[in-house]
C-alpha positions, 0 to 999 in steps of 0.5 A: 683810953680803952672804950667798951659798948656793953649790950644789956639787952635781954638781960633779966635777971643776975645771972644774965647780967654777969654773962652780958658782962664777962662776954663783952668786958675784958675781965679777968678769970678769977671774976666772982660773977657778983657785984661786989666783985664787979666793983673791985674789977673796976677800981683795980683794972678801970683806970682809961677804960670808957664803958658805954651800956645800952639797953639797961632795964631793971635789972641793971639797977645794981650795976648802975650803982656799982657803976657809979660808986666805981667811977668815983673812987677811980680816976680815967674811969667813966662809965655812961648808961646811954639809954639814961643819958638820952632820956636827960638830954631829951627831958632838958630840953628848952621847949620841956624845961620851959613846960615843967616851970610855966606857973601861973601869975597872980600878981603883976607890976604895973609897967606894960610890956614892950610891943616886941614881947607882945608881939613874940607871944600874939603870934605864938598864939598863931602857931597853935594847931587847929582842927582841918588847919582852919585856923578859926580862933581870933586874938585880941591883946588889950593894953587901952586902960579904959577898955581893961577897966571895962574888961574887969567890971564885966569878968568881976560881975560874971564872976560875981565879986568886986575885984580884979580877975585879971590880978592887975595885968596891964595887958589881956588878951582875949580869945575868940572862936566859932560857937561849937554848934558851927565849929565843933572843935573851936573850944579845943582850938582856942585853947591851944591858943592860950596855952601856947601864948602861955608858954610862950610868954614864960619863956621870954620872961613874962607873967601868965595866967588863965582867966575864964568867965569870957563866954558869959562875958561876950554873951551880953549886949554890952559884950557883943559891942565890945567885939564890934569895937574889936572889929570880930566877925558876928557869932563868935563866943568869948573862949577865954583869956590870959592875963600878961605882964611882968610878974611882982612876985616870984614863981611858986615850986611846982605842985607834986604831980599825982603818981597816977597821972598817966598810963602807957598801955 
């Protein structure tokens, strides 16, 4: 197999392009400087031949398709474009993939999770970063059912229903820090703490989902006794929770990103 690297590099308009193209491919002098004839050269003479691009901005978005059309009908013809096959292997990655498909559960299977898997997702908790490396967060995982029932009635009255906010999940965990007024970044830490149990537990199978109200919860007399139990310091506030087990139903298809959600500038 013939193998060519063509760099597009600086390429910005057609005229460009097929200069790029005669310069670096063996084409032949009868070669219309267009794609059409760009396609027939392929398909006639592309047979063992391997061509490589690099560099291919917007104004390769003809040749891409050329390319592909070419590289379809003709056999031992390939043709990669090296910048495009970077971005997939980037993207597909299964720290990435596991981000784009995390989706929050709201309805869990009664049976607990085993310790290994809570284990795996407490200690990812750890791993998040923290403002100067303090490590100021405190986690705790619930699984006592009377401590969950207890946990239910105080985020259902903060929230100011009668049902289950935790959705059923046979474990929660709750997440602690500084108040801001101490720590001015523990809200942000603790944050990056569910966020990083989240992802974790989707990625060794489990169901997830953010649960707010903790701060009104571990506000009350009665909150603050349950952070004694839990064996905390004095003066943390409630950051917030996630409910955790195995999903009772399958995950949604994510929503449509919004076309503006962010900018390089």
């Amino acid at each position: 197999m013939q193998a060519f690297i063509v760099d597009l590099a600086g390429v910005h308009d057609a005229e460009s392009l097929h200069d790029a193209l005669a310069a670096q491919l063996p084409l032949p002098t009868h070669y219309g400087r267009n794609l059409d004839a760009f396609y027939d050269v392929l398909t006639e003479f592309g047979c063992g031949w391997r061509i490589v691009f690099r560099n291919a901005g917007p104004a390769a978005d003809g040749l891409r398709e050329v390319c592909r059309d070419a590289a379809e009908e003709t056999e031992g013809l390939e043709i990669v474009f090296e910048n495009e096959q970077r971005k997939d292997a980037t993207m597909d990655n299964e720290v990435l993939k596991a981000l784009r498909a995390r989706r929050s559960v709201r309805a869990y299977r009664p049976e607990q999770i085993k310790e290994e898997e809570l284990k795996a997702v407490l200690e990812a908790g750890t791993y998040a970063p923290t403002g100067m490396g303090w490590q100021d967060p405190w986690i705790v995982a619930v699984q006592d059912p009377e401590i969950i029932a207890q946990l239910v009635r105080m985020n259902a009255k903060a929230m100011g229903t009668t049902g289950n906010p935790y959705y059923g999940a046979p474990t929660i965990v709750l997440v602690f820090a500084s108040p801001v007024e101490k720590v001015p970044f523990s809200v942000c830490d603790g944050s990056l703490v569910l966020g990083n149990m989240m992802l974790a537990a989707y990625s060794i199978g489990l169901g997830s989902c953010w649960i707010h109200r903790e701060r009104e919860m571990f506000e009350t007399d009665e909150g603050k006794a349950l952070m004694k139990k839990f064996g905390l310091p004095d003066g943390l506030v409630g950051i917030g929770s996630i409910a955790l087990g195995y999903a009772a139903v399958p995950l949604a298809p994510a929503k449509p990103r919004k076309a503006d959600y962010y900018r390089i500038v």
